[in-house]
DSSP file (Angstrom, degrees, kcal/mol; ACC not computed):
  #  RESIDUE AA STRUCTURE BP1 BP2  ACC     N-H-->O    O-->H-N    N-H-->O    O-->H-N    TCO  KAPPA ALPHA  PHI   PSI    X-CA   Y-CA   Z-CA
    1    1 A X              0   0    0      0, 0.0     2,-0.2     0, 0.0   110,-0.1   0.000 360.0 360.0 360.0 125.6  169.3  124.1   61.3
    2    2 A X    >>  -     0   0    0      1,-0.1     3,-2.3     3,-0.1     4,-1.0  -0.310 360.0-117.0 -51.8 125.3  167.1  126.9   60.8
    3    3 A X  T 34 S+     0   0    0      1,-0.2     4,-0.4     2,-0.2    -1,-0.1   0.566 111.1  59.7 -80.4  16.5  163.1  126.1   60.2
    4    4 A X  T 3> S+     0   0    0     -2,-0.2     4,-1.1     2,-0.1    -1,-0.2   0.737 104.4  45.9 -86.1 -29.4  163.1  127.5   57.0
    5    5 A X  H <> S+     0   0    0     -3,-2.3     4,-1.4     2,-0.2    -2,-0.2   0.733 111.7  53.5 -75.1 -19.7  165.4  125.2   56.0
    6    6 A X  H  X S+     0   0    0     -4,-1.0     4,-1.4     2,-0.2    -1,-0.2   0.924 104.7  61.0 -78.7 -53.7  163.4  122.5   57.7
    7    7 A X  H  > S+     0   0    0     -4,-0.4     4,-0.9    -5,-0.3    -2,-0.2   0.619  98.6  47.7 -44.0 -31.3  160.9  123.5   56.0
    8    8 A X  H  X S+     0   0    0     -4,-1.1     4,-2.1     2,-0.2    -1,-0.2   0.702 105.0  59.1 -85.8 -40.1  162.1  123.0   52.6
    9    9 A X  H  X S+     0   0    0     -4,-1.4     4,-1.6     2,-0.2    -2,-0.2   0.759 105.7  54.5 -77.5 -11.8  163.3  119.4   53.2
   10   10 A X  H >X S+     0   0    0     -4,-1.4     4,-1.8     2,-0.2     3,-0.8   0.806 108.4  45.4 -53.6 -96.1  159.6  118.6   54.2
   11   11 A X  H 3X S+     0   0    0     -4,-0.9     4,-1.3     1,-0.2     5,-0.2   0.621 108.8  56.2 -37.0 -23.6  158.4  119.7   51.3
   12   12 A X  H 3< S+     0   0    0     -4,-2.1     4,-0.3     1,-0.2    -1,-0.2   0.954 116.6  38.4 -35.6 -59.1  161.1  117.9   49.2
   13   13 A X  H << S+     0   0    0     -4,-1.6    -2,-0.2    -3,-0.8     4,-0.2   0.544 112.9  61.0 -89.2   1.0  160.1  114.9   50.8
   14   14 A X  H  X S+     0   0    0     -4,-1.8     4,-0.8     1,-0.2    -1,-0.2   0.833 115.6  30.9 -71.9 -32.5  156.2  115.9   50.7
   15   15 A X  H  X S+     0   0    0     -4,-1.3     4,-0.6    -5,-0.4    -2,-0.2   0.430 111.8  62.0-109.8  -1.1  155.9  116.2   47.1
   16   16 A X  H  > S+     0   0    0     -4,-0.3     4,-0.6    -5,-0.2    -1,-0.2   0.742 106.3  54.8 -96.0 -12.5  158.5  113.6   46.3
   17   17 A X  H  4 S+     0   0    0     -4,-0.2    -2,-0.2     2,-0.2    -1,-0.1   0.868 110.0  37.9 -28.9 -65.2  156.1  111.5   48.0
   18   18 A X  H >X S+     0   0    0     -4,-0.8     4,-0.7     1,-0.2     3,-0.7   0.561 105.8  67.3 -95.8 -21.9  153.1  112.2   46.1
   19   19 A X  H 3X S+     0   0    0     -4,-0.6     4,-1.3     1,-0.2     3,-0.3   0.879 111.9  39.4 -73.5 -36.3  155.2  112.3   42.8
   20   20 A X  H 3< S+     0   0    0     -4,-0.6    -2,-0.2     2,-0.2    -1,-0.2   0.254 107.5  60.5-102.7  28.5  155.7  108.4   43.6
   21   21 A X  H <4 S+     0   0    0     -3,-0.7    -1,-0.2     2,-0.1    -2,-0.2   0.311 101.9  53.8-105.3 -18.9  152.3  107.9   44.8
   22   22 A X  H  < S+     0   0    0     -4,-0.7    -2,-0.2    -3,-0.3    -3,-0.1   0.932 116.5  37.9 -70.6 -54.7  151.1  109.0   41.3
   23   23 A X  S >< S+     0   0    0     -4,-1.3     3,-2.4     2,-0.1    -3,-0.1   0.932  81.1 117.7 -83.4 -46.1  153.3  106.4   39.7
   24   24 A X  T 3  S+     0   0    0      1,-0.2     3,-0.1    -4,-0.1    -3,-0.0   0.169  82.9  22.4 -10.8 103.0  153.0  103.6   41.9
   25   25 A X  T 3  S+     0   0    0      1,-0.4     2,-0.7     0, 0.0    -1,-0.2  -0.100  89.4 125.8 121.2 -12.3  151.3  100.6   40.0
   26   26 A X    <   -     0   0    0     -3,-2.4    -1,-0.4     1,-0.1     2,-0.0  -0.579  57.2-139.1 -66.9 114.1  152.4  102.0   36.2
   27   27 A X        -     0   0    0     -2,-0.7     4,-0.4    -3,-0.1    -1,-0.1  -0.241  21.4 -97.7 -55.1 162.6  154.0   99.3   34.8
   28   28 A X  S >  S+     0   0    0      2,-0.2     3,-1.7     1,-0.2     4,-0.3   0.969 122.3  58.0 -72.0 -52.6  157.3   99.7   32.7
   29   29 A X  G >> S+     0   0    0      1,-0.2     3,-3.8     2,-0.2     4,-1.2   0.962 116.1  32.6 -21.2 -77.4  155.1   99.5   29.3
   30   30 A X  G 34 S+     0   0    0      1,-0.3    12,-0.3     2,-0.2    -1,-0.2   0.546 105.4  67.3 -84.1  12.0  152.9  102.7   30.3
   31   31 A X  G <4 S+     0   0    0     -3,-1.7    12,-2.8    -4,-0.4    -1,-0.3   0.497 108.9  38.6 -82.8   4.5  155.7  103.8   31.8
   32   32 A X  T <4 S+     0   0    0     -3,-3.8     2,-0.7    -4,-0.3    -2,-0.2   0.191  84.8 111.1-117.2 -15.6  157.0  104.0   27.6
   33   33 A X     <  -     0   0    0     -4,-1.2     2,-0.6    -5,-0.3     9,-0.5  -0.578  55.0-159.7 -91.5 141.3  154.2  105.0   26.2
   34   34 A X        -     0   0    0     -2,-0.7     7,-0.2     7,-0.2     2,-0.2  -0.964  19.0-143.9-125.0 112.9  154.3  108.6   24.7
   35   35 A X    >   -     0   0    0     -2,-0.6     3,-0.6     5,-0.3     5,-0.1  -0.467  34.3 -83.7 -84.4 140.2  150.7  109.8   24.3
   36   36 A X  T 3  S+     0   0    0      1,-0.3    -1,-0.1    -2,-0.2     3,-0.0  -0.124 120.7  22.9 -32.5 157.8  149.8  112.1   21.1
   37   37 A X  T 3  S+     0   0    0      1,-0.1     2,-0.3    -3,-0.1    -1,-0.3   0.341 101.2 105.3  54.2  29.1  150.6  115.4   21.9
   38   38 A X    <   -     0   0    0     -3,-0.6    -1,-0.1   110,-0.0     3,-0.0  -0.998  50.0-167.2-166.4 106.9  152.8  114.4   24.4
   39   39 A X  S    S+     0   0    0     -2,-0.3     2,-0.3    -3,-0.0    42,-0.3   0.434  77.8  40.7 -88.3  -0.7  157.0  114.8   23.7
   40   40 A X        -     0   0    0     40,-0.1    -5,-0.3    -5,-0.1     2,-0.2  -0.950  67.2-149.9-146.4 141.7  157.9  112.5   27.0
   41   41 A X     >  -     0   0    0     -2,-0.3     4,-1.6    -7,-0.2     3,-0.5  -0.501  38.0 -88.6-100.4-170.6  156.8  109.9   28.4
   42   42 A X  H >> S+     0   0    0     -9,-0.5     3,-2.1   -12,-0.3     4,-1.0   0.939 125.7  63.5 -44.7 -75.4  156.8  108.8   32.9
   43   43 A X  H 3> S+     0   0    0    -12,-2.8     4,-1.2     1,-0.3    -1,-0.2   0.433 107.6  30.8  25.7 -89.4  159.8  107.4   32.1
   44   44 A X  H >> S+     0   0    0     -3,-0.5     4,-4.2     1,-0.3     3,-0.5   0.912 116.8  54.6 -69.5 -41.9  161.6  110.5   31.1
   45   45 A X  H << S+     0   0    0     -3,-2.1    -1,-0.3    -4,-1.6    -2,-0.2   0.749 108.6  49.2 -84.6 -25.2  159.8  112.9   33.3
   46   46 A X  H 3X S+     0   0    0     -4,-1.0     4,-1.2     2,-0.2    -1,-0.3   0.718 111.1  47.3-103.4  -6.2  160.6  110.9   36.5
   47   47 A X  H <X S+     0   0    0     -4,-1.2     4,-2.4    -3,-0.5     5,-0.3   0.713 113.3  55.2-100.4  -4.3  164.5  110.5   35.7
   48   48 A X  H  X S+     0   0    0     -4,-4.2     4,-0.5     2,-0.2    -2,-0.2   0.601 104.5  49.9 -56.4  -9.8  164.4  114.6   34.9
   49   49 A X  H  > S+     0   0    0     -3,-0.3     4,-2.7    -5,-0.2    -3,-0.1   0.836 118.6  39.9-106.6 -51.5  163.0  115.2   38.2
   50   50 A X  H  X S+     0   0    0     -4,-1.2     4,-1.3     1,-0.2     3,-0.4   0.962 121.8  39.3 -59.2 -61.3  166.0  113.0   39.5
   51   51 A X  H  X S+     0   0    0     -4,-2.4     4,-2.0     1,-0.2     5,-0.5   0.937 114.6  58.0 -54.7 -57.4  168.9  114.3   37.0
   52   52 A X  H  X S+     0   0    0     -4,-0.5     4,-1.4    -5,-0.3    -1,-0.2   0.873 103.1  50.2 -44.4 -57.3  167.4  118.0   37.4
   53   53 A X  H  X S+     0   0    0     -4,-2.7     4,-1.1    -3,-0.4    -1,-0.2   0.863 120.7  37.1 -60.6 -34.3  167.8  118.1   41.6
   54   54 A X  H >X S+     0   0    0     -4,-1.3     4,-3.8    -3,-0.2     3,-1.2   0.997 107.6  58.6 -74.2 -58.7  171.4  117.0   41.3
   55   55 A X  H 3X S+     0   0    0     -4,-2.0     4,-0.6     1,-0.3    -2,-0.2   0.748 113.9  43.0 -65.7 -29.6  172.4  118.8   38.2
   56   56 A X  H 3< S+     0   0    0     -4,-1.4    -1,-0.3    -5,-0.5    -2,-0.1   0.899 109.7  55.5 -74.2 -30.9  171.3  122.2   40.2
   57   57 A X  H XX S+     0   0    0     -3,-1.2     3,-2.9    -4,-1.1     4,-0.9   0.962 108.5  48.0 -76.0 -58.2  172.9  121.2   43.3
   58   58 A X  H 3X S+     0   0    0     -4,-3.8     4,-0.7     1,-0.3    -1,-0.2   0.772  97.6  71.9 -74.9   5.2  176.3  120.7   41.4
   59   59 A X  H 3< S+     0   0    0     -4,-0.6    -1,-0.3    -5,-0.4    62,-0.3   0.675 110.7  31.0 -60.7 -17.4  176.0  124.1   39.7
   60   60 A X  H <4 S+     0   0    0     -3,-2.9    58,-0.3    60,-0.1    -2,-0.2   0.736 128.2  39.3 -91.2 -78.3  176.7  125.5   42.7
   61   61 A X  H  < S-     0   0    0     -4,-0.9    -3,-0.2    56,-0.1    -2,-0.1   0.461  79.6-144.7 -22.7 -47.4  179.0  122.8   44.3
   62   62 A X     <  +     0   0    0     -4,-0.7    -4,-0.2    -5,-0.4     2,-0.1   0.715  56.8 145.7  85.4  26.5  181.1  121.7   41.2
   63   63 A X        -     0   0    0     -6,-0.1    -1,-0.3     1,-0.1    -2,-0.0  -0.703  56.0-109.3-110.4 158.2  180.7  118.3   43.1
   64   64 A X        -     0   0    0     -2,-0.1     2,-0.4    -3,-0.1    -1,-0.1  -0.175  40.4-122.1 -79.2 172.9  180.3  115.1   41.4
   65   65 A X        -     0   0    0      2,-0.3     2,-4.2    -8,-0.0    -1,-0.1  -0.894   8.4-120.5-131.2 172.2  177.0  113.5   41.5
   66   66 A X  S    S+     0   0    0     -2,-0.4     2,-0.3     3,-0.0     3,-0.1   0.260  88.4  63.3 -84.0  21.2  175.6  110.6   42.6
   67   67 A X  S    S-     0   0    0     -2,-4.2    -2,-0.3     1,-0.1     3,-0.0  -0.886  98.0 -81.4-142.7 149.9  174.0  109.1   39.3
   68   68 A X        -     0   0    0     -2,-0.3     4,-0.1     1,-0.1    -1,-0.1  -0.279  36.0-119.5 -55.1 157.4  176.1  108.0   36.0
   69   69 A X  S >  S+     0   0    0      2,-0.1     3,-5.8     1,-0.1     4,-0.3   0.838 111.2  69.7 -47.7 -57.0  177.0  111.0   33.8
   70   70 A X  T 3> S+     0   0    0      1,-0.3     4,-2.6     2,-0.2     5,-0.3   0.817  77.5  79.4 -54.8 -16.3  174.7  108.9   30.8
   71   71 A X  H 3>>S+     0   0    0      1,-0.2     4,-5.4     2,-0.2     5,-1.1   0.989  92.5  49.7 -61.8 -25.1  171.7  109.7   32.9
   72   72 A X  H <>5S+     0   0    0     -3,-5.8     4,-2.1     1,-0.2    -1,-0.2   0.958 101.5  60.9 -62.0 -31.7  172.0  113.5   31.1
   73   73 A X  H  45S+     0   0    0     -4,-0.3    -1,-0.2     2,-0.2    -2,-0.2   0.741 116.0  31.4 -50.8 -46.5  172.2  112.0   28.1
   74   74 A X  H  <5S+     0   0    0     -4,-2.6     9,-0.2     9,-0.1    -2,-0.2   0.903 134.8  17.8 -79.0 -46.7  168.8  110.6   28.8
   75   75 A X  H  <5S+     0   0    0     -4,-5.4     4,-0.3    -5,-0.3    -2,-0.2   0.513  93.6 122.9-100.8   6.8  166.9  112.7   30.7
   76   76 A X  S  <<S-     0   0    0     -4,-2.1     3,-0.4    -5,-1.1   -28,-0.1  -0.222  75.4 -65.5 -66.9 140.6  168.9  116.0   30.2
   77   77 A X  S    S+     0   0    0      1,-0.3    -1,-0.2   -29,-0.1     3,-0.1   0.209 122.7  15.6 -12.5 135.6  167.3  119.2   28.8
   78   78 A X  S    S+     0   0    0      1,-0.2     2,-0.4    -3,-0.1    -1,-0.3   0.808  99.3 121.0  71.0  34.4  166.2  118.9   25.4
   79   79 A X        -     0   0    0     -3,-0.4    -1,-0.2    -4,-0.3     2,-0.1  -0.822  42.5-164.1-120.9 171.7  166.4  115.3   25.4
   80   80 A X    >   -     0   0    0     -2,-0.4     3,-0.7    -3,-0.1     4,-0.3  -0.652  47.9 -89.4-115.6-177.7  163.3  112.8   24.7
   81   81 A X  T 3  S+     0   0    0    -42,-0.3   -41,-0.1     2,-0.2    -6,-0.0   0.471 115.9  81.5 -88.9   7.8  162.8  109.0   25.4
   82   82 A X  T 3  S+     0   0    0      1,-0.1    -1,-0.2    -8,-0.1    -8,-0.0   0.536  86.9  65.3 -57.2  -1.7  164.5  108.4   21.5
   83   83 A X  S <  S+     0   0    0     -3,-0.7    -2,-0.2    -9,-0.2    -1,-0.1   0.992  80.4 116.9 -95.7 -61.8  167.6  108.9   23.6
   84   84 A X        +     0   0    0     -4,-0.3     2,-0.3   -10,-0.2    -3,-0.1   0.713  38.7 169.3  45.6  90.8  166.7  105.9   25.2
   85   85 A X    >   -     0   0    0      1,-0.1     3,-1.5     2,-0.0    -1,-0.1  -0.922  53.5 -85.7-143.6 175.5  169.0  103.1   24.9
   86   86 A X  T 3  S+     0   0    0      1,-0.3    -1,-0.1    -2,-0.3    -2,-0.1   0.786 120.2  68.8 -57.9 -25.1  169.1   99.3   26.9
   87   87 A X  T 3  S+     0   0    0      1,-0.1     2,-0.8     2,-0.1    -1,-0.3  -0.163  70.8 116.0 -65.4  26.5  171.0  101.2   29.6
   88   88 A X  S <  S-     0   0    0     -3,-1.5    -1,-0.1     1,-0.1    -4,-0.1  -0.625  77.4-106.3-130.6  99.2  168.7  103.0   30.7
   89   89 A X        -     0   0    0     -2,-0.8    -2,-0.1     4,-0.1   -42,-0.1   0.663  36.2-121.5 -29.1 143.9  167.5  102.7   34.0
   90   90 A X     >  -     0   0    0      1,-0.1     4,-1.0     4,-0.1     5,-0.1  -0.173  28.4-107.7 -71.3 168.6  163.8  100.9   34.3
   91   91 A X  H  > S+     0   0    0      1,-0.2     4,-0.9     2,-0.1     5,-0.1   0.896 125.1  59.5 -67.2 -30.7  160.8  102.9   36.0
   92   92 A X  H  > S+     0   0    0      1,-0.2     4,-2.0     3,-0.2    -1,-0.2   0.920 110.6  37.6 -54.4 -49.2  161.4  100.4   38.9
   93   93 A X  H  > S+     0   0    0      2,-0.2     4,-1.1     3,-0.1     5,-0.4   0.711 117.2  52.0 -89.7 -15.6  165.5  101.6   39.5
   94   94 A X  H >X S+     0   0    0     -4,-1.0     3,-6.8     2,-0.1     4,-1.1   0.637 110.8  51.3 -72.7-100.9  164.4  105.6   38.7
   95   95 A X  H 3X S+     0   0    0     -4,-0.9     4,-1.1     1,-0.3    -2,-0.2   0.378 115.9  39.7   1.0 -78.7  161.3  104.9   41.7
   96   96 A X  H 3< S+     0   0    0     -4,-2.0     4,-0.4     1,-0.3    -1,-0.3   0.598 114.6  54.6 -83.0 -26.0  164.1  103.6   44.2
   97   97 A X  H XX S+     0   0    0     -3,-6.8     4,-1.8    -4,-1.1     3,-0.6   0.868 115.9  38.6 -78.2 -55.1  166.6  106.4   43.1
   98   98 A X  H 3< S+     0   0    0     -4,-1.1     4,-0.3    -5,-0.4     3,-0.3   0.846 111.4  51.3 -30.7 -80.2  164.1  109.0   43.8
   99   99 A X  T 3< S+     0   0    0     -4,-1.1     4,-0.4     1,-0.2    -1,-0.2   0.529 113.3  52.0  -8.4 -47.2  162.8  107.7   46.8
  100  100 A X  T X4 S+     0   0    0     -3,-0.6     3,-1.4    -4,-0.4     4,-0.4   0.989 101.6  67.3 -62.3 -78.4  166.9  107.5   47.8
  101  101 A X  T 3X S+     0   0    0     -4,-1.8     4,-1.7    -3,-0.3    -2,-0.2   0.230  78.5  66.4 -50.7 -23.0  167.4  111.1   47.0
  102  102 A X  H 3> S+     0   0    0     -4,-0.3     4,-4.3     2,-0.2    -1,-0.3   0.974 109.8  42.4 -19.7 -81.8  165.5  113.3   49.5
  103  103 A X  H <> S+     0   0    0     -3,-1.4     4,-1.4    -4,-0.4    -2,-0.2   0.751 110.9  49.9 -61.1 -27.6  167.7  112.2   52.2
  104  104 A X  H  > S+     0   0    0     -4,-0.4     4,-1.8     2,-0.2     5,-0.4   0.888 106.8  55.8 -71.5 -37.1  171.1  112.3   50.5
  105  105 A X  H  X S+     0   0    0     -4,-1.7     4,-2.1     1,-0.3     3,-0.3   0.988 121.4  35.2 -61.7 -39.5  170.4  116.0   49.2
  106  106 A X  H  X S+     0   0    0     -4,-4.3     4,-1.6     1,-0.2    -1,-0.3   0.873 110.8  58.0 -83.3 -13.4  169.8  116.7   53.2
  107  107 A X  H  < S+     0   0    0     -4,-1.4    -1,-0.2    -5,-0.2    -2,-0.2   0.885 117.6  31.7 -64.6 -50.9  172.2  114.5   54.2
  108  108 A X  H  < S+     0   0    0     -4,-1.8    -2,-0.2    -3,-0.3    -3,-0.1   0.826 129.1  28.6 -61.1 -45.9  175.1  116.6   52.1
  109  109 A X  H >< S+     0   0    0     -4,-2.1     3,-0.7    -5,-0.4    -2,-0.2   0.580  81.9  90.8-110.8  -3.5  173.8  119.7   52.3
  110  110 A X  T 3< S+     0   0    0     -4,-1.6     3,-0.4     1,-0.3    -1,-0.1   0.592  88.2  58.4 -77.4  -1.9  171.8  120.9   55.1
  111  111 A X  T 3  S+     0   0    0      1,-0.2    -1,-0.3    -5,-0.1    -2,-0.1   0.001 115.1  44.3 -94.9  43.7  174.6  122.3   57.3
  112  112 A X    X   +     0   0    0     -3,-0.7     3,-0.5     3,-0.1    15,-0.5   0.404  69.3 128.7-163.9  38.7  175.4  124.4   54.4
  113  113 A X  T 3  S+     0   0    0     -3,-0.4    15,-2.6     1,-0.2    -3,-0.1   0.526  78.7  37.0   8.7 -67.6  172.4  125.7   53.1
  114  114 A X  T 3  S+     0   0    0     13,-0.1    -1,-0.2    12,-0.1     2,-0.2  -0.002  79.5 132.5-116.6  30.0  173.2  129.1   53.0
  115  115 A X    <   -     0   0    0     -3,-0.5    12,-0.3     1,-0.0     2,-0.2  -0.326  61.9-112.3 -39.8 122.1  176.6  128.9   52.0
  116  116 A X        +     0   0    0     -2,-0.2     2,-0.2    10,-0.1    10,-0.2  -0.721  37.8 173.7 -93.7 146.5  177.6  131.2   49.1
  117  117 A X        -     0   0    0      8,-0.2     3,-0.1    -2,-0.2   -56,-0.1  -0.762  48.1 -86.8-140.6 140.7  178.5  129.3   46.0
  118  118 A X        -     0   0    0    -58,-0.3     8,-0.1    -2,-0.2    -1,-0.0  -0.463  66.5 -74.1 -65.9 168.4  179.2  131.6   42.9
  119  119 A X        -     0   0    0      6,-0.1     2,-0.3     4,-0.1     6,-0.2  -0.054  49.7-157.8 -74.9 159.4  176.3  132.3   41.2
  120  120 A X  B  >  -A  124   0A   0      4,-2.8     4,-0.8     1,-0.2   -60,-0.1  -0.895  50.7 -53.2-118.2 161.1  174.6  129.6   39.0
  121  121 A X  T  4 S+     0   0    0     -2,-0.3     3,-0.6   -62,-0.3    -1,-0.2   0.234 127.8  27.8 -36.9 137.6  172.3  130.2   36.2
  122  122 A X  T  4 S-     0   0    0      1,-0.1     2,-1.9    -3,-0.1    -1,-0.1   0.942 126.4 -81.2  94.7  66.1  169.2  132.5   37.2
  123  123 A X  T  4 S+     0   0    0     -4,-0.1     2,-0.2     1,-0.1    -2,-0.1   0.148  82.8 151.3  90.7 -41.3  171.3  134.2   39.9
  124  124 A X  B  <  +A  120   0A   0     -2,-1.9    -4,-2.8    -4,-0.8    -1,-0.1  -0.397  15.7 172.8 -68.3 124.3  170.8  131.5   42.4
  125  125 A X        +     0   0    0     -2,-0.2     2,-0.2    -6,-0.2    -8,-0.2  -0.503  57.3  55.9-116.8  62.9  174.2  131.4   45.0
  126  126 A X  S  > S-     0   0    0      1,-0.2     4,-2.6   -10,-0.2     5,-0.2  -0.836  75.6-121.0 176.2 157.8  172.8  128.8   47.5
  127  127 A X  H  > S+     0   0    0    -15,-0.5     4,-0.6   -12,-0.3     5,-0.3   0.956 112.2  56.8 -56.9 -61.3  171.5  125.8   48.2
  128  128 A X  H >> S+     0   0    0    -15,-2.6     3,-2.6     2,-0.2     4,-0.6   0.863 107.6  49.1  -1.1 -95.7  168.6  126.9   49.6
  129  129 A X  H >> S+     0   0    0      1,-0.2     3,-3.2     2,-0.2     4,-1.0   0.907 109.8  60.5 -23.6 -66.6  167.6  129.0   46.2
  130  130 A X  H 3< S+     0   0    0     -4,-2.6     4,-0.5     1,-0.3    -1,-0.2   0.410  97.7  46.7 -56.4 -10.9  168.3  126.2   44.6
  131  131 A X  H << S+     0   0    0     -3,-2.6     4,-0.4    -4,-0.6    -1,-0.3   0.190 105.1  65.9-117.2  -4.2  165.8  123.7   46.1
  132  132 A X  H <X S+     0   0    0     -3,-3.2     4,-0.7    -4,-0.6    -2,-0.2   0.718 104.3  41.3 -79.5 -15.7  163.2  126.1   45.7
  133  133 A X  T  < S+     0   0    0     -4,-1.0    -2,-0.2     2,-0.2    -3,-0.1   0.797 117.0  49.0 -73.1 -42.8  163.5  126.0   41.9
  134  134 A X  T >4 S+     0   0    0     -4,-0.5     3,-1.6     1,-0.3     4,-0.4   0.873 107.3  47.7 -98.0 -19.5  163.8  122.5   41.9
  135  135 A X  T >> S+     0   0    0     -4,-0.4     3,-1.7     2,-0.3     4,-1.3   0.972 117.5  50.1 -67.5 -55.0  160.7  121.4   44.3
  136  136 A X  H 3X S+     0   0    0     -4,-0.7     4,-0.8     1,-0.3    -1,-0.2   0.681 111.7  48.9 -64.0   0.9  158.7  124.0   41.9
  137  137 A X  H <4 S+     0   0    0     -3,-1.6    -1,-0.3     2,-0.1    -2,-0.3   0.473 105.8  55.8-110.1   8.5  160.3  122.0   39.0
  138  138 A X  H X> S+     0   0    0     -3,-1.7     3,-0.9    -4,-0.4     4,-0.6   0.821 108.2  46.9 -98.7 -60.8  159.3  118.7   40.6
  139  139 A X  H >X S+     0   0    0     -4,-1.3     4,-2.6     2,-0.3     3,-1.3   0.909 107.0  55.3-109.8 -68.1  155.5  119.8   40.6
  140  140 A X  H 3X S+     0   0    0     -4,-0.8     4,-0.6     1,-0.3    -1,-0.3   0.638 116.6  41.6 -51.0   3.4  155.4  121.2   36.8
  141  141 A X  H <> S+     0   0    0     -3,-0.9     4,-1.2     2,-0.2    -2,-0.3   0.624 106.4  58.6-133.8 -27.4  156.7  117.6   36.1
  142  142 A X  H <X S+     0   0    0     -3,-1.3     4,-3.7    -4,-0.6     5,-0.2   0.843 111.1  45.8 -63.8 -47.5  154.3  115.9   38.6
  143  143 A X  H  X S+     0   0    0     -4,-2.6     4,-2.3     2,-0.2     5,-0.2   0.981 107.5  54.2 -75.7 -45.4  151.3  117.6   36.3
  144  144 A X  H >X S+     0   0    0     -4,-0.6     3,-2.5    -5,-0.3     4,-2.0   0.896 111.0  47.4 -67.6 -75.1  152.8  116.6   33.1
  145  145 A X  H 3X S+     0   0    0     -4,-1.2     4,-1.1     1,-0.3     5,-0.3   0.747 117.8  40.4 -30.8 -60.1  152.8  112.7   34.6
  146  146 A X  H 3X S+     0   0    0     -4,-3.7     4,-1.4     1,-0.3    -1,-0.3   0.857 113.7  53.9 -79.5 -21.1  149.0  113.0   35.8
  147  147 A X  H XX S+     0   0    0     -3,-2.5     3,-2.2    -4,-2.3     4,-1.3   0.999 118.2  38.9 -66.8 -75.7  148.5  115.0   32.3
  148  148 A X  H 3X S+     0   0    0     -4,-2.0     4,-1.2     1,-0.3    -2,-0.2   0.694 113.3  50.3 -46.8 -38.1  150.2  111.5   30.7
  149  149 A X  H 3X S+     0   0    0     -4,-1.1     4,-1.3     1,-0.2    -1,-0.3   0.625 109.8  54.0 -99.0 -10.0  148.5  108.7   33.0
  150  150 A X  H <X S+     0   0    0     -3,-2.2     4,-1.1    -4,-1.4    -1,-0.2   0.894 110.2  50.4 -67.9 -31.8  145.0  110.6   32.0
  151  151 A X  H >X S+     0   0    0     -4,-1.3     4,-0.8     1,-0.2     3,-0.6   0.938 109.8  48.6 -48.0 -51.8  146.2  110.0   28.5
  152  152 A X  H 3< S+     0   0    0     -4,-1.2    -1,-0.2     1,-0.3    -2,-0.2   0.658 104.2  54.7 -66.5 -31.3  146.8  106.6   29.3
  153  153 A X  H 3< S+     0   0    0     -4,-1.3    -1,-0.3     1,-0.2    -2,-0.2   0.609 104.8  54.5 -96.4 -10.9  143.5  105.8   30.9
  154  154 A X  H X< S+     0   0    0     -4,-1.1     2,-0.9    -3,-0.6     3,-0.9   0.629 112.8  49.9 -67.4 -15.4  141.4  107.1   27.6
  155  155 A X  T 3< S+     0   0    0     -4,-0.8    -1,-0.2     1,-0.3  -120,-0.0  -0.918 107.5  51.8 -99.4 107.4  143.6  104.5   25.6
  156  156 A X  T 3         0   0    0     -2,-0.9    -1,-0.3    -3,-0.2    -2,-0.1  -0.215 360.0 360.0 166.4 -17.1  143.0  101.9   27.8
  157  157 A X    <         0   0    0     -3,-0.9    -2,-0.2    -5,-0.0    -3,-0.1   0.700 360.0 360.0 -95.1 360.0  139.4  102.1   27.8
């Protein structure tokens, strides 16, 4: 494997780290609350980060993925936590799916990397591209969480 490519699955698993190092100790309650000004709550934003890394990979791939279909339904663009329903995985089974997911995306895809895939939206024909969007879409979604748990800790006083 080539050490760019090495490079990028570090940093997957550096900031997917630190994205569950944030949450670590939020209970499922303030993992629900959605603070004024604030259209998402953890919740949502940590099974978008999950739905989001898959949903890119099969855009390229056509390949099924490794999470129920319903999860778009929850966390999918344009959705909020009123999509919500009792099926819908706790912050505890999101955490452990995350946590999971590092290793399967390298586990599937690093001997193919640069493979050409036709293109998928913005251009991107490879895996590669494609795990550079989504680790920079990981991080805008990491800020929104510490944004939320600052919320959380004015209500709280």
């Amino acid at each position: 494997m080539e050490r760019r490519h090495e490079v990028l699955f570090e940093q997957l698993n550096t900031y997917r780290s630190e994205l569950l190092g944030v949450v670590e100790g939020i209970t499922e309650e303030e993992g629900d609350i959605v603070p004024e000004g604030f259209n998402n709550n953890i919740r949502w934003n940590l099974g978008h980060v999950l739905l989001d890394q898959y949903l890119w990979i099969q855009a390229l791939t056509k390949e099924e993925i490794p999470i129920p279909l319903k999860f778009n339904e929850w966390f999918g663009f344009g959705t909020d936590p009123s999509h919500f329903t009792e099926e819908t995985p706790s912050l505890g089974k999101l955490t452990e799916l995350l946590r999971q997911q590092p290793q399967l995306i390298r586990e599937q895809n690093e001997s193919r990397m640069e493979q050409p895939f036709p293109p998928a939206e913005m251009g991107m024909h490879t895996i590669e591209q494609v795990l550079v969007r989504t680790i920079f879409h990981e991080g805008m979604h990491l800020g929104a969480i510490l944004a939320i748990k600052r919320q959380l800790r004015k209500l709280s006083r």
